[in-house]
C-alpha positions as CSV (number, residue, x, y, z in Angstrom):
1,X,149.8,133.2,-71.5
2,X,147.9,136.1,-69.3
3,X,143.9,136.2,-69.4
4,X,141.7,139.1,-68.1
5,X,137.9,139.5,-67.8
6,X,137.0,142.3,-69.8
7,X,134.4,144.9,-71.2
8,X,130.7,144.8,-69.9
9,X,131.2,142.3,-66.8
10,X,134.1,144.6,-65.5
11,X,131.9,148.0,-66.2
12,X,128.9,146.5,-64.8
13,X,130.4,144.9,-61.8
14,X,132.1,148.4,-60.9
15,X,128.1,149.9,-61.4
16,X,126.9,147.4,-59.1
17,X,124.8,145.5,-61.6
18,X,123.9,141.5,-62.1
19,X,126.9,140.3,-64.1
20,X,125.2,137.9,-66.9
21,X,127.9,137.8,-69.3
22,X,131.8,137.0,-68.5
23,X,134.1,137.4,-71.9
24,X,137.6,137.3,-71.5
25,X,141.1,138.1,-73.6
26,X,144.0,136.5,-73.8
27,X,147.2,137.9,-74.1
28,X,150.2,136.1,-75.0
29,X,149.0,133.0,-76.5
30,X,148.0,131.0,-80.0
31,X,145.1,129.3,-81.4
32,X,147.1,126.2,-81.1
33,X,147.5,126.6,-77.3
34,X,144.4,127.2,-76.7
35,X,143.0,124.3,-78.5
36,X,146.0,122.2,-76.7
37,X,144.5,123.2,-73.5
38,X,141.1,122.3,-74.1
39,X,139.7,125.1,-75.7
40,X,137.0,124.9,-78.5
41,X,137.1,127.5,-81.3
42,X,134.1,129.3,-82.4
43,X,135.1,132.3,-84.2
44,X,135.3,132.6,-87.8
45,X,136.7,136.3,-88.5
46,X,139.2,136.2,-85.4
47,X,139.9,133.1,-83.1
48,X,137.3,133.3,-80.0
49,X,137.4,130.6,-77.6
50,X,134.9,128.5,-75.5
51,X,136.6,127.6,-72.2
52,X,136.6,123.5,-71.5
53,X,134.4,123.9,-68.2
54,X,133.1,127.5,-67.8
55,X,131.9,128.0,-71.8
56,X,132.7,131.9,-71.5
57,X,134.4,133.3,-74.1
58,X,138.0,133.8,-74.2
59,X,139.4,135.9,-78.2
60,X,142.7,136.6,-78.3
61,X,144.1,139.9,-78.3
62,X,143.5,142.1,-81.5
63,X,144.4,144.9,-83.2
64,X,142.1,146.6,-85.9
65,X,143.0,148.2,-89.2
66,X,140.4,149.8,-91.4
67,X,140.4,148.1,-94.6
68,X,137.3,149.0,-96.4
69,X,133.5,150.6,-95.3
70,X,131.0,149.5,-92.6
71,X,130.8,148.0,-89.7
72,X,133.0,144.6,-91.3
73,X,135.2,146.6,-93.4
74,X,138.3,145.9,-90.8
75,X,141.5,143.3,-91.0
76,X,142.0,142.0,-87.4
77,X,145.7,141.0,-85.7
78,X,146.1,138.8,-83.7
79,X,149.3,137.2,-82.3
80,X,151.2,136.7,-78.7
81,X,153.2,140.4,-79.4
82,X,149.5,142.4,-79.3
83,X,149.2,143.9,-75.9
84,X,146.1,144.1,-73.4
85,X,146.4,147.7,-74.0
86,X,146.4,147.2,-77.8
87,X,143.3,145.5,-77.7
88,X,141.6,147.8,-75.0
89,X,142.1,150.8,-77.6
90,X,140.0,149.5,-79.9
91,X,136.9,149.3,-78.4
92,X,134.2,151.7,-78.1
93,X,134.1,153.6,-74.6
94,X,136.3,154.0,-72.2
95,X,133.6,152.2,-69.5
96,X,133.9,148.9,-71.5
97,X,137.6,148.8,-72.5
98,X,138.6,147.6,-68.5
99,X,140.0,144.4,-67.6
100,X,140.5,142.7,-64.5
101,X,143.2,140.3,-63.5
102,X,142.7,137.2,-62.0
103,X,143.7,139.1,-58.7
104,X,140.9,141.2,-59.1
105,X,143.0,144.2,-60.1
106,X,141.6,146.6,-62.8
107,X,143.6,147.9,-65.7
108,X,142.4,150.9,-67.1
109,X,144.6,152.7,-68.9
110,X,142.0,155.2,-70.9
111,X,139.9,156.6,-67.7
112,X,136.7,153.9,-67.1
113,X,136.9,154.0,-63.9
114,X,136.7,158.0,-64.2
115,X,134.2,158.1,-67.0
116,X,131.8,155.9,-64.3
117,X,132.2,158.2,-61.7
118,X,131.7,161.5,-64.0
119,X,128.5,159.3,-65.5
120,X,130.2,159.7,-68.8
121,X,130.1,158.1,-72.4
122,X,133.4,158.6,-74.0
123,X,135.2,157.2,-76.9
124,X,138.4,155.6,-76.3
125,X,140.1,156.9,-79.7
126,X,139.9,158.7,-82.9
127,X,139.6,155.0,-84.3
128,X,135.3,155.1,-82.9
129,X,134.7,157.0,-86.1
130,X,135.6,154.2,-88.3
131,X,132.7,152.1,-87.1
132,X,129.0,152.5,-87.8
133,X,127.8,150.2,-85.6
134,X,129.0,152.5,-82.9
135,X,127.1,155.2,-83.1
136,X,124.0,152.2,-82.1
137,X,125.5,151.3,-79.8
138,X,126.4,154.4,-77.8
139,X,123.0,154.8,-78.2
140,X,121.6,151.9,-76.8
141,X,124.3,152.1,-73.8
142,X,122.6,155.5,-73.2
143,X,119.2,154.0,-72.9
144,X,120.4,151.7,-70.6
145,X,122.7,153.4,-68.2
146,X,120.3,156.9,-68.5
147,X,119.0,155.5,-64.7
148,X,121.8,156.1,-63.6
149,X,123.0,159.5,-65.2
150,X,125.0,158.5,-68.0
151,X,125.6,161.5,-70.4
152,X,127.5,161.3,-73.9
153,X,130.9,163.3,-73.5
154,X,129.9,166.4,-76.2
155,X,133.2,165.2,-78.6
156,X,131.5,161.8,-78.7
157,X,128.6,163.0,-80.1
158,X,130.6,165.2,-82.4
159,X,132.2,161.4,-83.7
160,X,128.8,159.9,-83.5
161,X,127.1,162.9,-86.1
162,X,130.5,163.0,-87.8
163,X,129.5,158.8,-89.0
164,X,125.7,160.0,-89.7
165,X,127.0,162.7,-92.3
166,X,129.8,160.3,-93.7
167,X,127.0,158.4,-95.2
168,X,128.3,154.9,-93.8
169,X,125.4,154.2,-92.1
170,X,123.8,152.4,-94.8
171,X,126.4,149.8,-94.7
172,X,124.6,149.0,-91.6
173,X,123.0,145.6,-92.4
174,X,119.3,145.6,-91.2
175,X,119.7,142.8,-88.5
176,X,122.4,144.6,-86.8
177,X,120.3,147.8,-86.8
178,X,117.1,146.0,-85.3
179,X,119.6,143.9,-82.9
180,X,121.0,147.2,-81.6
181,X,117.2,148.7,-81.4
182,X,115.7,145.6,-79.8
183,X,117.8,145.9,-77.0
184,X,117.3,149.3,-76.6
185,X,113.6,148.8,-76.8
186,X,113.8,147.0,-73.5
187,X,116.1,148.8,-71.8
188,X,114.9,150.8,-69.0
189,X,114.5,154.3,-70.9
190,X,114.2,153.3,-74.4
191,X,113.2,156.6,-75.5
192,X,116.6,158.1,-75.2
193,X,117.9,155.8,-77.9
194,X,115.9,157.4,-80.5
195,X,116.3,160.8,-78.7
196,X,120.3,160.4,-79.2
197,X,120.0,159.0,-83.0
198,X,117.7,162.1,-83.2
199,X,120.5,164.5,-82.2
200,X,123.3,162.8,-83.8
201,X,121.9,163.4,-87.1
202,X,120.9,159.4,-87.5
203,X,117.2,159.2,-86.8
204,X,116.1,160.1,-90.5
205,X,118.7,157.8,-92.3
206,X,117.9,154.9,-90.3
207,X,114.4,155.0,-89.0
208,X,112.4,157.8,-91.4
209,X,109.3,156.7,-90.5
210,X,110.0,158.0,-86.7
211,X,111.5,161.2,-87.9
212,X,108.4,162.1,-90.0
213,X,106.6,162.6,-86.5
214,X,108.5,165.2,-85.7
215,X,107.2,168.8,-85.4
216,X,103.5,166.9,-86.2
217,X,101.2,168.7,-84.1
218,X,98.2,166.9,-82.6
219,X,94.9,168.2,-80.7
220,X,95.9,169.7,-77.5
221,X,92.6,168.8,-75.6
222,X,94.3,165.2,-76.3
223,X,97.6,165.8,-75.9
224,X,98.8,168.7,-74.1
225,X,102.1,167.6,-75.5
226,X,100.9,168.7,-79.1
227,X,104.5,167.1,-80.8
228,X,103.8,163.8,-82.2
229,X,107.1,163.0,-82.1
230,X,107.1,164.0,-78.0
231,X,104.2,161.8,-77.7
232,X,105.7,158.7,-78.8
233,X,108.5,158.9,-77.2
234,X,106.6,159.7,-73.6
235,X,104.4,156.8,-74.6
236,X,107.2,154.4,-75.0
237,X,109.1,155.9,-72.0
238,X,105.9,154.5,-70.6
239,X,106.1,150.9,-72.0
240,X,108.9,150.5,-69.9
241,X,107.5,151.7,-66.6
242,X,104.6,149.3,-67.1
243,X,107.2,146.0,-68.0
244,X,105.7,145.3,-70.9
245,X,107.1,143.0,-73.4
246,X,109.0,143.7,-76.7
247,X,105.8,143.2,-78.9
248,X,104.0,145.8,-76.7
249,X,107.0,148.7,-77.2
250,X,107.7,148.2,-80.5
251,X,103.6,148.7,-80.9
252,X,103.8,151.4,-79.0
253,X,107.1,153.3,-81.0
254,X,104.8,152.4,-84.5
255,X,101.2,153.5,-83.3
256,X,100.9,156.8,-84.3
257,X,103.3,156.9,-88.2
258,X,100.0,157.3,-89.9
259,X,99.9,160.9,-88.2
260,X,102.8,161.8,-90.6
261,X,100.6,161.2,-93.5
262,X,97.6,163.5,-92.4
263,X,96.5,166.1,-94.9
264,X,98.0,170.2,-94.0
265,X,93.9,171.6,-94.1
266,X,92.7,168.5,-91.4
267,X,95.4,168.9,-88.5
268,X,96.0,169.4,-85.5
269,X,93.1,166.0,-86.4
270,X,93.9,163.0,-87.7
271,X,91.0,161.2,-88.8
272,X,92.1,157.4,-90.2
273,X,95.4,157.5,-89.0
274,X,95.0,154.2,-87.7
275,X,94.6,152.5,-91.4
276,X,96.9,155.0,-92.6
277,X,99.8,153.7,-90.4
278,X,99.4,150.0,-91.5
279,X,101.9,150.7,-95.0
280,X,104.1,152.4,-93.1
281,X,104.7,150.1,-89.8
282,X,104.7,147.3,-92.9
283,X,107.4,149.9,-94.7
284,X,109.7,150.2,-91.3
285,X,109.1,146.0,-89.9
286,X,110.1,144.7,-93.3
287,X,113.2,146.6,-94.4
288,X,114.6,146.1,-90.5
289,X,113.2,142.5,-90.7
290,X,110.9,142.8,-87.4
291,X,110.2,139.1,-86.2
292,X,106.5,138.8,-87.6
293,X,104.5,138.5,-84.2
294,X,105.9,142.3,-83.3
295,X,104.7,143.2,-86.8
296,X,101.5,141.8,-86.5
297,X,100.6,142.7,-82.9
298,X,102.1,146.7,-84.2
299,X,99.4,146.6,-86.9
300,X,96.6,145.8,-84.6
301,X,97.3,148.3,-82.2
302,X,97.6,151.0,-85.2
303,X,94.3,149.8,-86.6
304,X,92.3,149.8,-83.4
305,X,93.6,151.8,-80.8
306,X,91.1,154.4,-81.4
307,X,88.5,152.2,-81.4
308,X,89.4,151.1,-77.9
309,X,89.9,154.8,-76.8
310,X,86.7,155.5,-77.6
311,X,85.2,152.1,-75.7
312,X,84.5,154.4,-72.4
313,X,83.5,157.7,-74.1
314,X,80.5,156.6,-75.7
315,X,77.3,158.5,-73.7
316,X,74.7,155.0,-72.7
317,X,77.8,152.7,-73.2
318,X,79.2,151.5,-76.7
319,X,76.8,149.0,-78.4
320,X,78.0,145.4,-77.4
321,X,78.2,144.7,-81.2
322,X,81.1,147.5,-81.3
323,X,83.0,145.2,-78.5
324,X,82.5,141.9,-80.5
325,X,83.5,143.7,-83.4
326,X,86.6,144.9,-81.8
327,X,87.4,141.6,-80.4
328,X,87.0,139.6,-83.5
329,X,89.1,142.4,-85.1
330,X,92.0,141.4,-83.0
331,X,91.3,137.4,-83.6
332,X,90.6,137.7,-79.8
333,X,89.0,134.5,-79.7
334,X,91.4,132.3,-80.8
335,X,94.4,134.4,-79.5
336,X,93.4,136.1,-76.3
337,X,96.7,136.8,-75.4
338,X,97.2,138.9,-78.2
339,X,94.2,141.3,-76.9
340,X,96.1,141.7,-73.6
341,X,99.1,143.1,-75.7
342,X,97.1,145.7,-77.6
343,X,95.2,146.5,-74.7
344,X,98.5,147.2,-72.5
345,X,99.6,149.2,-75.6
346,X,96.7,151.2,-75.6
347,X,97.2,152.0,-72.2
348,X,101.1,153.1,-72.6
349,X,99.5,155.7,-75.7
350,X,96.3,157.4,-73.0
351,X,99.7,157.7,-70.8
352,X,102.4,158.8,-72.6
353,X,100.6,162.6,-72.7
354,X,101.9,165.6,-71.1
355,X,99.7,165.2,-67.5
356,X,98.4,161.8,-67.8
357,X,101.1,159.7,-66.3
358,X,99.5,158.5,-63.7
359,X,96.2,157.9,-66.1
360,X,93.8,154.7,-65.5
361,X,92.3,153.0,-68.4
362,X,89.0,151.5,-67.7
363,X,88.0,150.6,-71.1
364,X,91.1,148.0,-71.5
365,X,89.2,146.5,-68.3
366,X,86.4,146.3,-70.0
367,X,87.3,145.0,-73.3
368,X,89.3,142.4,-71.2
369,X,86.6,141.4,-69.0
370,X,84.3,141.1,-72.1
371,X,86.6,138.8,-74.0
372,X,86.6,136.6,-70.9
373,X,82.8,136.7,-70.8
374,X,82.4,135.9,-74.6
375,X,85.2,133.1,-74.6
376,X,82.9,131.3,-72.5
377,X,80.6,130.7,-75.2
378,X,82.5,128.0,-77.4
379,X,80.8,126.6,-81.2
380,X,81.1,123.1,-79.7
381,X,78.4,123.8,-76.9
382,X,75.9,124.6,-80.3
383,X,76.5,121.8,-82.3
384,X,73.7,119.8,-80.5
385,X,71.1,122.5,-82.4
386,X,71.4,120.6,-85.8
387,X,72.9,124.3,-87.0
388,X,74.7,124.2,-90.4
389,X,78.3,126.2,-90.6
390,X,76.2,129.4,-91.0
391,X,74.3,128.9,-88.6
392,X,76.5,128.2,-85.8
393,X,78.3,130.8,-86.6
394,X,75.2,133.2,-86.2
395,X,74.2,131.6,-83.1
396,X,77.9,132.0,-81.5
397,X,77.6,135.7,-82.5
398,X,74.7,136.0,-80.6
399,X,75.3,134.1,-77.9
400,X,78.7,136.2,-77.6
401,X,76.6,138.9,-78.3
402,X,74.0,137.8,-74.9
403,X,76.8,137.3,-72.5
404,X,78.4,140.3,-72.9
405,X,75.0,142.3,-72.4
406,X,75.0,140.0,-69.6
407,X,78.3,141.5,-68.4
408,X,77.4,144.6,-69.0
409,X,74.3,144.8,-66.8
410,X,75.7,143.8,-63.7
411,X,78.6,146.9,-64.6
């Protein structure tokens, strides 16, 4: 029985990146040795191993035979006769199908080690066809290694529009589609995992809300970018710059679909796009099953992003009642952290335009230091007024209403 470390902690370690995961394959061997040597079986479709004292993973070695369609339509073969190069071949690029002895030696009989150095995403075989799932996940590698240069080899991409027009793609189950696009949302240039589905023919099939914005022109004294479509993904190139959490990109990706809906006679404008986009983001979140916070927190930022926009380009200073409306909008009060997310959104869309990069966004400042201002006002402090329900409300609108003018004098 041989073992080798294998697939992203070999490829990653030759990169000179943070290994986080270890998984290893086992040539040789049987379920029942492993389990005789302390092993605990996890796997269900093929035997994978949990190691007595490390936990990492240890599968036996596999062969794969298409069987049916989709990403589970293979019978797997396992056995001590498969080979370490058996089971390399059937992964997905030649970058992840390495191993490394327990000498430290790498094996690499398809050209890794090459494909690193060239910065190049290339299939291992004829076999990456057969797969859906990997056309994601070339994808999402490509969002994640584009810091470092990473281009798809041409024939890949061929493969990769080859599975869009084979019409397998909507075998894709809709948690492994939002897996796969969750992690490329917070990978360091998640915009070039839409941009590659986009040019492999996969964008409209699986995400048609996104590919709607495309070729959507907008007002250039806005956005000097004019695309819609180039908008978004500048914006959400910028989500990443700024470290913002997964709530806050998949707001930004969503914040503008309501521009695909706007009237041929009203553009470049889009007056109500906002309220417009709410269906839609509803339309995308639900069929991919978005976790409900990212859905909510995307709605908000559809629905008032404008609003905050506008929050410094009003001529004396926007009417403190417009703030408090804004911040009760968001359920500010009672989730404040919720208003940092949308604000930090907002910030990502004034940026992600052709020029404004570098942009600053005092009126997230504002509506931030306001909702501190107002927060400081609480119901319980009026209770000693004898005020019926109605009436404390009132009163905590007003005096929300008094310390923000407060605020807003010493501005």
């Amino acid at each position: 029985m041989k073992h080798y470390l294998v697939g992203g902690a070999v490829r990653d370690r030759l990169l000179g990146l943070k290994v986080y995961e270890r998984d290893h394959v086992v040539i040789g061997s049987t379920p029942e040795e492993l389990v005789e040597h302390g092993f605990r079986q996890v796997g269900r479709g093929f035997p994978v191993f949990l190691h007595p004292q490390t936990h990492e993973e240890y599968a036996l070695a596999r062969k794969e035979l298409k069987t049916g369609s989709g990403h589970t339509g293979f019978h797997c073969a396992f056995g001590p006769e498969v080979t370490l190069e058996q089971d390399l071949l059937r992964r997905d690029l030649t970058i992840n199908a390495m191993a490394e002895d327990e000498q430290g030696r790498i094996i690499d009989p398809y050209g890794g080690q090459k494909d690193i150095e060239q910065r190049c995403l290339r299939h291992v075989s004829a076999a990456f066809s057969e797969d859906p799932l990997r056309l994601l996940r070339v994808a999402r590698f490509a969002s994640h290694l584009a810091r470092f240069g990473f281009q798809i080899a041409p024939e890949t991409l061929e493969l990769m529009r080859t599975i869009s027009q084979s019409g397998e793609l909507e075998t894709l189950t809709p948690e492994r589609v939002w897996k796969e696009t969750e992690r490329a949302l917070l990978s360091p240039n998640p915009s070039v995992y839409f941009q590659v589905l986009q040019c492999t023919d996969a964008l409209k099939p699986l995400f048609p809300e996104l590919a709607a914005l495309i070729g959507v022109p907008q007002n250039p004294q806005w956005h000097p970018e004019v695309d819609t479509w180039l908008h978004t993904q500048m914006a959400l190139e910028q989500s990443a710059v700024l470290n913002a959490s997964l709530a806050v990109r998949f707001a930004v990706l969503t914040h503008d679909l309501g521009k695909a809906s706007t009237e041929d006679h009203l553009l470049p404008h889009h007056p109500g796009h906002g309220e417009r986009g709410i269906p839609i983001i509803n339309q995308l979140a639900l069929r991919l099953r978005v976790p409900r916070d990212l859905r909510e927190i995307a709605i908000k930022v559809a629905a008032w992003h404008i609003s905050i926009h506008r929050l410094a380009n009003t001529k004396d200073g926007t009417p403190t009642s417009e703030i408090l409306h804004i911040l009760n909008g968001l359920d500010g009060f009672r989730r404040p952290n919720r208003v940092h997310d949308v604000v930090l959104a907002c910030r990502c869309d004034i940026r992600g335009r052709l020029g404004h990069e570098q942009a600053q966004y005092p009126q997230g400042q504002w509506l931030l230091d306001a909702l501190q201002a107002a927060s400081k006002v609480r119901a319980a402090d009026l209770n000693n007024q004898s005020l019926d329900g109605t009436e404390i409300a009132h009163a905590l609108h007003e005096a929300r209403m008094h310390a923000i003018d407060q605020l807003s004098s010493t501005r």
